[in-house]
C-alpha positions as CSV (number, residue, x, y, z in Angstrom):
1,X,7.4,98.2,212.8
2,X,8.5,101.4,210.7
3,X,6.2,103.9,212.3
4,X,8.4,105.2,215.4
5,X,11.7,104.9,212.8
6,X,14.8,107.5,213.4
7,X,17.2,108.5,211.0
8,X,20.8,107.6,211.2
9,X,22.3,110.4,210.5
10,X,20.4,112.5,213.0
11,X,20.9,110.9,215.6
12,X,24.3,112.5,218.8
13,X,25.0,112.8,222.1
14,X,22.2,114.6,223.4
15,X,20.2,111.2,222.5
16,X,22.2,109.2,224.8
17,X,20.1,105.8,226.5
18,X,17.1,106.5,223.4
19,X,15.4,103.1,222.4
20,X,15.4,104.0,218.5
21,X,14.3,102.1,215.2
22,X,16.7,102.1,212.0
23,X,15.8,101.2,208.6
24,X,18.5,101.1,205.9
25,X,21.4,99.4,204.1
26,X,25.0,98.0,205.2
27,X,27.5,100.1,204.4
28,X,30.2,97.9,205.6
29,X,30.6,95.1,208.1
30,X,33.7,94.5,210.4
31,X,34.1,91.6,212.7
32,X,36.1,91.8,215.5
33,X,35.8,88.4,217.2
34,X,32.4,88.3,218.6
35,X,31.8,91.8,218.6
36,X,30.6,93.2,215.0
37,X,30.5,97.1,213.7
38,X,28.0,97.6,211.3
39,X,28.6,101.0,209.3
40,X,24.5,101.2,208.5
41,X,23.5,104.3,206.6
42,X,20.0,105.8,205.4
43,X,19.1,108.8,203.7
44,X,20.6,111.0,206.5
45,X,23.8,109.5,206.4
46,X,25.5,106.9,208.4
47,X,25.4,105.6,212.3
48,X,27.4,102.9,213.7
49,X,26.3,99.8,215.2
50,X,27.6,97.5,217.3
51,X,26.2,93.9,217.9
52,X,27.3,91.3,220.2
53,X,27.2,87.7,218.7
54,X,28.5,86.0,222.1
55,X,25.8,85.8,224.1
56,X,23.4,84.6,221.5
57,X,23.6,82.2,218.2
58,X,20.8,83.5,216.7
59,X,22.3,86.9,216.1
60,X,25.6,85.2,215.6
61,X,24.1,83.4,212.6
62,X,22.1,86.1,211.7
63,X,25.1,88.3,211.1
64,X,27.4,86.0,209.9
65,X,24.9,85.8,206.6
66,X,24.4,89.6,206.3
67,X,26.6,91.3,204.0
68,X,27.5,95.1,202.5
69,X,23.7,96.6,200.8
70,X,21.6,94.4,202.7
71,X,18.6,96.1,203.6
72,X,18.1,95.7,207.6
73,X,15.3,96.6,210.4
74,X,17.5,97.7,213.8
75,X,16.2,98.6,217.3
76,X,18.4,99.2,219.9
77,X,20.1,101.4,222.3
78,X,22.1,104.5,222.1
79,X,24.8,105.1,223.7
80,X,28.5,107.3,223.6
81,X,31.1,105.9,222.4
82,X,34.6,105.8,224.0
83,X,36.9,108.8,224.0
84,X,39.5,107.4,221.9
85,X,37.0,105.4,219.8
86,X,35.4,108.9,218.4
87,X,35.2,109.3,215.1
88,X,35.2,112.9,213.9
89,X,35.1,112.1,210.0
90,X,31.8,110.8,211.0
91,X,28.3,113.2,211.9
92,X,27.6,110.8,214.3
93,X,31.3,109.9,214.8
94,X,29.9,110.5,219.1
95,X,27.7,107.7,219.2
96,X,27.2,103.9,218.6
97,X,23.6,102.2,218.6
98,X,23.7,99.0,220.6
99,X,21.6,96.3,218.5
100,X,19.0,94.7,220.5
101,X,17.3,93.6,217.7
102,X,18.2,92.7,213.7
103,X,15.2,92.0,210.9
104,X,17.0,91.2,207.2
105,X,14.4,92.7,205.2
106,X,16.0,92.2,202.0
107,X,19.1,90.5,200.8
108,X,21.4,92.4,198.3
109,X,23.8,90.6,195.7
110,X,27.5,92.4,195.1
111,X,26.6,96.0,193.5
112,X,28.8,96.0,190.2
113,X,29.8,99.7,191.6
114,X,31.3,100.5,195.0
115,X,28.6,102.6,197.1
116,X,31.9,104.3,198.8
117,X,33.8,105.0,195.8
118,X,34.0,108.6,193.8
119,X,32.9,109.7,190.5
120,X,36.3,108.1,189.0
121,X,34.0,104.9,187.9
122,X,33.2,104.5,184.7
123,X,30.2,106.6,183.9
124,X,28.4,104.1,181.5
125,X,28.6,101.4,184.5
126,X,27.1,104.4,187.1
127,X,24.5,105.6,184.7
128,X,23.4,101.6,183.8
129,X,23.4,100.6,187.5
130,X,22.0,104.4,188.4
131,X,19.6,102.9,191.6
132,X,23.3,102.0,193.1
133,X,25.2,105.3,191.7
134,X,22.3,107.2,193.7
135,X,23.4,105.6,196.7
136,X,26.9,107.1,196.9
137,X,26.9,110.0,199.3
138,X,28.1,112.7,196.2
139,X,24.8,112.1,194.5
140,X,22.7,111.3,197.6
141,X,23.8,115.5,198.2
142,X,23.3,116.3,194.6
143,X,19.9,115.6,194.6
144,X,18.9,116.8,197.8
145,X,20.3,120.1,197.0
146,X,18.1,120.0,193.6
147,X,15.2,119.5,196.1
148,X,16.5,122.4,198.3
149,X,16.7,125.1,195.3
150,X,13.3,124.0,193.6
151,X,11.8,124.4,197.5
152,X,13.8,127.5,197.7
153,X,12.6,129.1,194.3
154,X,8.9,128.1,195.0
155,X,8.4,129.7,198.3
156,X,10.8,132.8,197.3
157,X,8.4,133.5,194.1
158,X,5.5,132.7,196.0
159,X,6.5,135.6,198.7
160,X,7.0,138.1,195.7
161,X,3.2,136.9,194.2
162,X,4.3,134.4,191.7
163,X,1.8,131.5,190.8
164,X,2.9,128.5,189.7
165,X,0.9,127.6,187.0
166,X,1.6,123.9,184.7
167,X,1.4,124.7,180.7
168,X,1.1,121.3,178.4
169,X,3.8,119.1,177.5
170,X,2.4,117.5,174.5
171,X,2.0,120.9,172.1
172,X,2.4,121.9,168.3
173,X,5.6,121.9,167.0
174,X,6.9,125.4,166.5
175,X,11.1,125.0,165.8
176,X,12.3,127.7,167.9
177,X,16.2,126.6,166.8
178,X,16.7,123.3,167.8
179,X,14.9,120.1,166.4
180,X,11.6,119.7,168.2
181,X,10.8,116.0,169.4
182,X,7.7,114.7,167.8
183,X,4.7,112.5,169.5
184,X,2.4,111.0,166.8
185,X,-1.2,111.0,167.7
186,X,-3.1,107.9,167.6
187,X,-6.4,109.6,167.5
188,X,-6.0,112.1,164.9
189,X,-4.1,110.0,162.1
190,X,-0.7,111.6,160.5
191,X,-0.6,114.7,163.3
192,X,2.2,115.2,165.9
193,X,2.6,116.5,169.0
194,X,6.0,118.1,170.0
195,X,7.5,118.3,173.0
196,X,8.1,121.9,174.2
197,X,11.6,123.3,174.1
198,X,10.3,126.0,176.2
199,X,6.6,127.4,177.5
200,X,7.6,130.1,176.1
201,X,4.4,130.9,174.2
202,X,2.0,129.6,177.3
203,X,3.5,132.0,179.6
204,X,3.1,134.6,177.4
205,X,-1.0,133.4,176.8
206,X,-1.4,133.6,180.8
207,X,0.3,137.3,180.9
208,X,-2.6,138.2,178.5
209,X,-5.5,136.3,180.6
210,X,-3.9,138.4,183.4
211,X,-2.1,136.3,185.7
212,X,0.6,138.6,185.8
213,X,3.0,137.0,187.7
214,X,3.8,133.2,186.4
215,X,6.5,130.8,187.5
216,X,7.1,127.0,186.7
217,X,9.9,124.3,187.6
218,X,9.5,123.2,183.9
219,X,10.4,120.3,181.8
220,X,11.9,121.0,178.2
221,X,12.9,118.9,175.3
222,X,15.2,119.3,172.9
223,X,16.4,117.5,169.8
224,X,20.4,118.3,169.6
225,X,23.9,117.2,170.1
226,X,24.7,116.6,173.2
227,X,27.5,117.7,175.6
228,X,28.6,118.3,179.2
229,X,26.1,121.1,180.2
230,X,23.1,119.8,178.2
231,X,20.9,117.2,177.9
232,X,17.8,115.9,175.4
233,X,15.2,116.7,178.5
234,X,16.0,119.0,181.1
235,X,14.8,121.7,183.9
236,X,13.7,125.5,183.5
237,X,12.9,128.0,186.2
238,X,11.0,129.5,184.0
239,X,9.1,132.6,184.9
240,X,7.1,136.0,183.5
241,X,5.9,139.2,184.7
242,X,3.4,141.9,183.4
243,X,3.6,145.6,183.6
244,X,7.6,145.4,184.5
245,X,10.6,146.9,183.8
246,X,14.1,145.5,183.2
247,X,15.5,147.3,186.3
248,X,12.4,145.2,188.4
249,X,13.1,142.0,186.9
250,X,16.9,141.6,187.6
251,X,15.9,143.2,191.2
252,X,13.5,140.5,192.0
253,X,15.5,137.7,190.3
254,X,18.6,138.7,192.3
255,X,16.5,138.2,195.3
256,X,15.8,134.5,194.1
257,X,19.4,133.9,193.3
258,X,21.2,135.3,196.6
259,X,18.1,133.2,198.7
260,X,19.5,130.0,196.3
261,X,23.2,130.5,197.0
262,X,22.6,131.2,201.0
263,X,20.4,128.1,201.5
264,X,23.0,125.7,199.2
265,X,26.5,127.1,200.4
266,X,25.7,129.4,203.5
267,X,27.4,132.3,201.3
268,X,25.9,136.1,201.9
269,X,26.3,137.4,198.0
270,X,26.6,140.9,197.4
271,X,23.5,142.7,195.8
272,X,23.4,144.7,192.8
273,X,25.3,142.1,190.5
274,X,27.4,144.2,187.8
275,X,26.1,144.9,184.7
276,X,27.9,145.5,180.9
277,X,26.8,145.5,177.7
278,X,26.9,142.9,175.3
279,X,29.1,144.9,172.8
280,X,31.1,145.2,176.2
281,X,31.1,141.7,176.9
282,X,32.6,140.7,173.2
283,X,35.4,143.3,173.3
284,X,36.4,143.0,176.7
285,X,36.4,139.2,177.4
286,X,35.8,137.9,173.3
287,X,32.2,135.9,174.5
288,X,28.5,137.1,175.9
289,X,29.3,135.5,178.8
290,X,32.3,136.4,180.6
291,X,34.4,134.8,183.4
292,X,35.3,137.9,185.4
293,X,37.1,136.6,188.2
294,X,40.6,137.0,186.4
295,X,42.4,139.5,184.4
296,X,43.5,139.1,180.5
297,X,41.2,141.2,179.2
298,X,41.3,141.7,175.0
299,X,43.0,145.1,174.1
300,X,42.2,145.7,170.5
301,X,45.1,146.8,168.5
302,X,43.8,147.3,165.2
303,X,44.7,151.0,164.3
304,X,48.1,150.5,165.9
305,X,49.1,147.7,162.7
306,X,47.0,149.6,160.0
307,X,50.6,149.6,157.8
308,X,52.0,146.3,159.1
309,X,54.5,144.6,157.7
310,X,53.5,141.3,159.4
311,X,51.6,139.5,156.0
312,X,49.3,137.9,158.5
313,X,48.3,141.4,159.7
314,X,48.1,142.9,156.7
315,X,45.6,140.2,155.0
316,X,43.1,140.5,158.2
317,X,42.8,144.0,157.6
318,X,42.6,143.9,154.2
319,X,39.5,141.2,154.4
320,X,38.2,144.1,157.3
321,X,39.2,141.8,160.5
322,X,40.6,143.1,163.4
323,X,43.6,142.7,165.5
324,X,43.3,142.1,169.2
325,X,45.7,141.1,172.1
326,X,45.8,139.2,175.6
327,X,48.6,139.2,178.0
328,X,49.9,136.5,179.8
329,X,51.5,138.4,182.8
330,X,54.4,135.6,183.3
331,X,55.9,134.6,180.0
332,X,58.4,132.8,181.8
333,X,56.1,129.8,182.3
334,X,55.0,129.6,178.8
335,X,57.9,127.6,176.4
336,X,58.1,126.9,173.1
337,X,56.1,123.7,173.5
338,X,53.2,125.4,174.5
339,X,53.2,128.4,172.6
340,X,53.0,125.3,170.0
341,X,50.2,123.5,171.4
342,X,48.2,126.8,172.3
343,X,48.8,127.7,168.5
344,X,47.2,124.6,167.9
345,X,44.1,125.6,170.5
346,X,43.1,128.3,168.6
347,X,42.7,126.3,165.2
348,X,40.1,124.8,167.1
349,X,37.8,128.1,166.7
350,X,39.3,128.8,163.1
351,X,42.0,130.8,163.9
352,X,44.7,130.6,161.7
353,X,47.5,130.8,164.1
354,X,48.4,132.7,167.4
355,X,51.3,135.1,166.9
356,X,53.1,136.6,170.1
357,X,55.5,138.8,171.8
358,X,57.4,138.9,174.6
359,X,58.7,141.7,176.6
360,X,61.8,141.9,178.1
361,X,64.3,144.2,179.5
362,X,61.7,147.2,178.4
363,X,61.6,146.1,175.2
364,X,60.1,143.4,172.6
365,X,61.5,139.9,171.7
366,X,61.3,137.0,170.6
367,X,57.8,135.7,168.2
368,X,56.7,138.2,165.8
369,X,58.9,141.3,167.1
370,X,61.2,141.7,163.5
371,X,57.9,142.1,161.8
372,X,56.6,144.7,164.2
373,X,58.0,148.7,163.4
374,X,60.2,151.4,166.4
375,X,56.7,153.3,166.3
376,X,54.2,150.4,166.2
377,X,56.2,148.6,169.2
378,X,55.9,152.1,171.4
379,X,52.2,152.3,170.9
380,X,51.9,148.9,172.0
381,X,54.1,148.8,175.0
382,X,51.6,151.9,175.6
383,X,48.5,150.6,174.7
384,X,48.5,147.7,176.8
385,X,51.1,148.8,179.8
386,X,53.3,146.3,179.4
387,X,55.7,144.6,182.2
388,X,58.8,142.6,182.5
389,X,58.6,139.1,181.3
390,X,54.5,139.3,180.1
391,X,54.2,137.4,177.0
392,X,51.2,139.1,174.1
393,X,49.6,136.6,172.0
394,X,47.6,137.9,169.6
395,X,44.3,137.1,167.2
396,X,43.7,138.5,163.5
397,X,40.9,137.3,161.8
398,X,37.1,138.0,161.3
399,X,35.6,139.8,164.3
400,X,34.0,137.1,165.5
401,X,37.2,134.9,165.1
402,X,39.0,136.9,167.0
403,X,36.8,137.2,169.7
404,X,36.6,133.5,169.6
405,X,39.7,132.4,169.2
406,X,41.4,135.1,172.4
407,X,38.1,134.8,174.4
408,X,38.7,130.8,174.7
409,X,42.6,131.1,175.0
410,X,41.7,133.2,177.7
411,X,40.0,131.3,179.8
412,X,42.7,128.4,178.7
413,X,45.4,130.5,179.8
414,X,43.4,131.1,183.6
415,X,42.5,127.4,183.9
416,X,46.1,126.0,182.9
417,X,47.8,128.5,185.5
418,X,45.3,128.4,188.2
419,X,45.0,132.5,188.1
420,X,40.8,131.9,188.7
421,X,39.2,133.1,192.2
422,X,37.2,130.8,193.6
423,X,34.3,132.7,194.1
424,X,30.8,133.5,192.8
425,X,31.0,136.3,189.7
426,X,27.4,137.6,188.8
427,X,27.3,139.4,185.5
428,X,24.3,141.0,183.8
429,X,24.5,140.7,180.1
430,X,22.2,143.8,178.4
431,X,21.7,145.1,175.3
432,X,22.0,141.9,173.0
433,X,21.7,142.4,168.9
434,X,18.0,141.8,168.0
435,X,18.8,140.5,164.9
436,X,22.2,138.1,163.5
437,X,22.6,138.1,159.4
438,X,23.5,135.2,157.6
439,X,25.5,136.6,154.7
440,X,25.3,132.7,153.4
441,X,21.7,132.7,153.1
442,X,21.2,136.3,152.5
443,X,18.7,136.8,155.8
444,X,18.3,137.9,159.4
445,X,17.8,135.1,162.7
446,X,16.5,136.4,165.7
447,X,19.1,136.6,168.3
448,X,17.1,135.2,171.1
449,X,13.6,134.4,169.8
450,X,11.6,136.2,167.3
451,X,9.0,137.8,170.0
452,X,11.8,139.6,171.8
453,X,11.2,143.5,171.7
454,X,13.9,146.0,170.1
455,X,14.8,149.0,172.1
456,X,12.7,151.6,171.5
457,X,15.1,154.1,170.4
458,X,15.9,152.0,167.9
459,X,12.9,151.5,166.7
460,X,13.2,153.4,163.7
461,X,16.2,151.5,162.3
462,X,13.7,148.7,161.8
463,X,12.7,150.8,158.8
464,X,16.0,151.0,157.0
465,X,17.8,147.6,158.2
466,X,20.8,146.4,156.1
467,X,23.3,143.7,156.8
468,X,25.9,146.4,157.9
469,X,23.6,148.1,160.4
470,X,22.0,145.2,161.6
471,X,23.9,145.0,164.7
472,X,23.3,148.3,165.8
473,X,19.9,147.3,166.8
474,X,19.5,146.5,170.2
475,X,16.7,143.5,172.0
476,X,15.7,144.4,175.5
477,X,17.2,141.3,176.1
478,X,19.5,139.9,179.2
479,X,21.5,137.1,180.4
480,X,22.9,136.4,183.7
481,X,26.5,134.9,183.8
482,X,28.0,132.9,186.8
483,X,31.5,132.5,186.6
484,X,31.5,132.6,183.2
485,X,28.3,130.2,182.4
486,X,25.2,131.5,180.9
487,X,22.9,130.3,183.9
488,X,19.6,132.8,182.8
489,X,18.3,134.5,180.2
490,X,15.6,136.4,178.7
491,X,13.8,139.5,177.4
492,X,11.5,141.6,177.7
493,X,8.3,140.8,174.8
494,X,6.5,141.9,172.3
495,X,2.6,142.9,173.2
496,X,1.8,144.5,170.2
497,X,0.9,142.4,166.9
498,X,1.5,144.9,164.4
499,X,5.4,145.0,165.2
500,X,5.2,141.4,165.9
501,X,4.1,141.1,162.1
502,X,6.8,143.5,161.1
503,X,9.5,141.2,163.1
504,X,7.9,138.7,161.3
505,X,9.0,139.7,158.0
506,X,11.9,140.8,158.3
507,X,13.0,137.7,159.8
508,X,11.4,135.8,156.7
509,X,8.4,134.7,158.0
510,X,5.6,134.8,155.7
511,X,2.0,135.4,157.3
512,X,0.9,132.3,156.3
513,X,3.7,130.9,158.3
514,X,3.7,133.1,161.3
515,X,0.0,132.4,161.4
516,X,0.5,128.1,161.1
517,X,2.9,128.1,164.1
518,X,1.7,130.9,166.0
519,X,-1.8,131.8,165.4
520,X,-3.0,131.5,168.7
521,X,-0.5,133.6,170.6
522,X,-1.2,136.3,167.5
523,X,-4.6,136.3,168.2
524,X,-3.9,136.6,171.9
525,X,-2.2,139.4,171.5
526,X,-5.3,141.6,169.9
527,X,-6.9,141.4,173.0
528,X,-5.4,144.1,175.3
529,X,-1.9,142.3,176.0
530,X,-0.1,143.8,178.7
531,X,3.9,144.7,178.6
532,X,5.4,141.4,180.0
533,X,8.8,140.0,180.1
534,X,10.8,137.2,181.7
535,X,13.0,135.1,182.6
536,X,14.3,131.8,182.1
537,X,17.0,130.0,184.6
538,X,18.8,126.5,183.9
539,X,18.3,124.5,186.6
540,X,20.7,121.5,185.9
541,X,23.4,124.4,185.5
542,X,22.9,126.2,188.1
543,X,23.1,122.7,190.5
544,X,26.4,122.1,188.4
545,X,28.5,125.4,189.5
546,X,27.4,125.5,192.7
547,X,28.2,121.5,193.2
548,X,31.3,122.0,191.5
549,X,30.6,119.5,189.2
550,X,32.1,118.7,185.9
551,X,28.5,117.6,184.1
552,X,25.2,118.1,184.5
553,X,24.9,114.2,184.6
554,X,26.0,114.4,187.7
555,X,23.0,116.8,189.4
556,X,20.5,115.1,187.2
557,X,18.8,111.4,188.8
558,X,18.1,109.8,185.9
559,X,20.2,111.4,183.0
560,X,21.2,110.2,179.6
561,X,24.5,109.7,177.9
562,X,25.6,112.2,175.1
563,X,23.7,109.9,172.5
564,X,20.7,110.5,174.0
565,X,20.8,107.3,175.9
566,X,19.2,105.9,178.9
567,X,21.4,103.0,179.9
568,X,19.7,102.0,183.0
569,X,16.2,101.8,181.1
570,X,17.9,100.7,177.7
571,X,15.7,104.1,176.4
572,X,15.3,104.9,173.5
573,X,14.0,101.3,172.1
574,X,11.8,99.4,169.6
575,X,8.2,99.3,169.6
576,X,6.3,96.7,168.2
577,X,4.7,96.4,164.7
578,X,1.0,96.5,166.4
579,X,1.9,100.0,168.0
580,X,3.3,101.0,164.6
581,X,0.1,100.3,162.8
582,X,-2.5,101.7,165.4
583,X,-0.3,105.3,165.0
584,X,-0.1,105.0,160.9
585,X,3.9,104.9,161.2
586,X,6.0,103.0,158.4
587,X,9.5,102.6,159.7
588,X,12.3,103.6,156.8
């Protein structure tokens, strides 16, 4: 009886007198004394249909027992609905079906969430009872526009010679950063797999066995805290490329992304994407990846209060911070009370406090002004062009506090005032620091990941690095920012083991190290690598901004809770003492 079956929500006028077959669930029942609307939907969305329980007890009784989410087998007629009965909320708001014939296939008890209602239910109840939460039409969409931009990516990258090629889940642990999550082996006693966090050294093995163009809709695990935009398990586009250059990879990946935003929101994006530095980035916006689509920019004022008489000035440049500014361009709207509580914003990213002007009348007032000289409030009006009633707020601290700190009150600032476009903003990160020192523990990280290759003109300050010239030396590395979210990023890679090794070391790595956790991608390597690079998007991100969604719990079917939690399956949970024993495991 399901062979011939139509879909609700495709059905209109044009199919006017059609015998069709529905399979679905009640939406909602009305009865209007002998004649019932049923609101039935399906995967395509929802049809009305009417059923006439005069003429004949059996359906009488038969709808009198069905209620909302039983599942139901329809046949019956369609036809248009009245003029003034149109609904045009609905897709099919043209046309009712006429039920000729009604088949309860399954029976339903009250769902303990709504189907109709929004994401204002509790969470925990959606993500416990997620087979009903997946019913509501916001997540219904969600996931079908997953399935759209995986479909999307796959035959975009297939067009430009991409194969997609599966690398293992169950790997050696290499700690790239975060915790890896560990699988013990039954088989081989007191060994553990891991779980990737990336496939980041498979790709790079299948650029050397000279499939030069890989993709993969992967699966990645890792072991951290949790917050709105991640999750313990998650989805990469994940993708590499021999014998490429930077310019070729952002050309071909700005292919995939305008071919993802067209066939999700219908909107033509503009190709090239802008590009700035990452030394841009930070003193322009305070963070590597930069909401463009407002003003505020950071103006740094250091020089201009080298003899300050403000103590709080004074001490930051004495430690060798920096002083930098944003401008609120209506000071007006910003009182006491929140100067207060955006003073207390700032603490949040160590900042001591947030010191301001305002500027009135064509001169300073109010906040810090009595502390600020004639000559040093001139250079400033100067320096950052200042207008009637604009309010400066400013940041002195550590660089990176600074930056911080103004970067996030930034953004603050935008939201609270609604002064964001609503638009797409593509950025192109370049030029990251290869290298980040740790003055605590007296040693370099890699910025990205330790196989990431330096620019080769600076090469030579490999030979001669120091904790104060460290930054100066630059990864052919890249991140693409939309709307100020890091949805992408990579780099192009090492091929050559002898810099490799010297990466190695200066990073801390012993051989002996470098060769437990990477041996065979060194060994790889030997064997006529080819230049490669790539690219790494997050999926679960990407579905985010583009749903305008809040978390990526809610573009995700089966997430977990920030605790790493699977309510609906009760995951993660106890095992019994037998499995215990067979894998050697003593719990603590």
């Amino acid at each position: 009886m399901f062979e011939k079956r139509n879909y609700c929500g495709e059905l209109n006028a044009s199919d006017e007198g059609k015998q069709v077959i529905l399979s679905g669930w009640v939406q909602r029942k009305r009865d209007l004394g002998g004649i019932i609307f049923v609101e039935f939907r399906d995967i395509s969305g929802i049809v009305q249909i009417v059923c006439d329980t005069k003429e004949s007890a059996e359906m009488a009784e038969l709808m009198d027992n069905i209620k909302s989410e039983y599942c139901l087998f329809i046949s019956g007629t369609v036809r248009k609905r009245a003029d003034d009965a149109v609904n045009t909320n609905m897709q099919t708001g043209e046309i009712e079906i006429f039920a000729e014939k009604i088949q309860i296939l399954n029976s339903s008890v009250l769902p303990p969430i709504p189907v109709e209602s929004d994401n204002t239910v509790n969470e925990d109840l959606r993500l416990k009872y997620r087979f009903i939460d997946l019913r509501r039409q916001d997540m219904k969409d969600a996931i079908i526009a997953r399935h759209k931009v995986m479909q999307t990516t796959r035959k975009y990258l297939s067009e430009n010679r991409f194969l997609e090629i599966e690398t293992p889940i169950l790997n050696k642990s290499t700690p790239e950063g975060a915790r890896d999550f560990l699988v013990p082996s039954r088989m081989n006693k007191n060994m553990f797999y891991a779980l990737p966090q990336s496939p980041q050294l498979f790709k790079q093995i299948l650029m050397v066995s000279g499939f030069d163009r890989y993709f993969q809709i992967a699966k990645c695990f890792r072991d951290e805290d949790l917050r709105n935009d991640r999750q313990p398990e998650f989805t990469q586009i994940d993708i590499e490329m021999s014998f490429l250059t930077i310019d070729m990879l952002i050309d071909i990946m700005e292919g995939l992304v305008k071919e993802i935003i067209k066939k999700i929101t219908g909107t033509e994006i503009v190709l090239p994407f802008n590009r700035i530095s990452y030394d841009e980035a930070m003193n322009r916006f305070g963070k590597d990846a930069p909401d463009m689509r407002f003003g505020m920019e950071l103006t740094d004022c250091t020089d201009i209060f080298q003899q300050s008489e403000f103590k709080v000035f004074s001490t930051a440049l004495e430690n060798g911070g920096i002083i930098k500014a944003v401008v609120f361009e209506d000071g007006n709207k910003i009182s006491r009370k929140i100067t207060d509580e955006l003073a207390e914003f700032v603490k949040i990213y160590k900042a001591k406090g947030l010191p301001f002007v305002k500027f009135r009348d064509g001169k300073l007032d109010a906040g810090i002004t009595k502390f600020i000289t004639e000559e040093q409030q001139k250079q400033l009006i100067a320096r950052l062009d200042l207008k009637d009633n604009e309010i400066v707020f400013f940041g002195s601290d550590s660089e990176n506090i600074v930056n911080d700190a103004l970067g996030s009150l930034r953004l603050k600032l935008a939201q609270d005032f609604g002064l964001i476009r609503n638009d797409f903003n593509f950025v192109w990160v370049l030029d990251f620091p290869l290298f980040e020192y740790d003055p605590e523990e007296k040693r370099y990280y890699s910025m990205h990941h330790p196989f990431t290759m330096p620019r080769t003109e600076d090469l030579t300050l490999l030979d001669n690095i120091n904790p104060e010239n460290a930054g100066q030396i630059k990864a052919q590395a890249y991140d693409i920012v939309l709307n100020g979210v890091e949805i992408g990023g990579g780099s192009i890679r090492i091929s050559d083991t002898k810099l490799q090794n010297k990466i190695f070391t200066l990073l801390g790595i012993s051989e002996e190290e470098a060769k437990e956790k990477f041996s065979f991608l060194l060994e790889a390597l030997k064997y006529g690598a080819p230049p490669h690079g790539g690219i790494a998007f997050g999926l679960d991100r990407i579905m985010m901004i583009l749903l305008n969604k809040n978390s990526i719990r809610d573009v995700i079917p089966f997430p977990k809770t920030t605790r790493g939690q699977c309510l609906m399956s009760e995951a993660p949970s106890p095992v019994s003492s037998q499995q215990l024993d067979e894998l050697s495991i003593k719990i603590k």
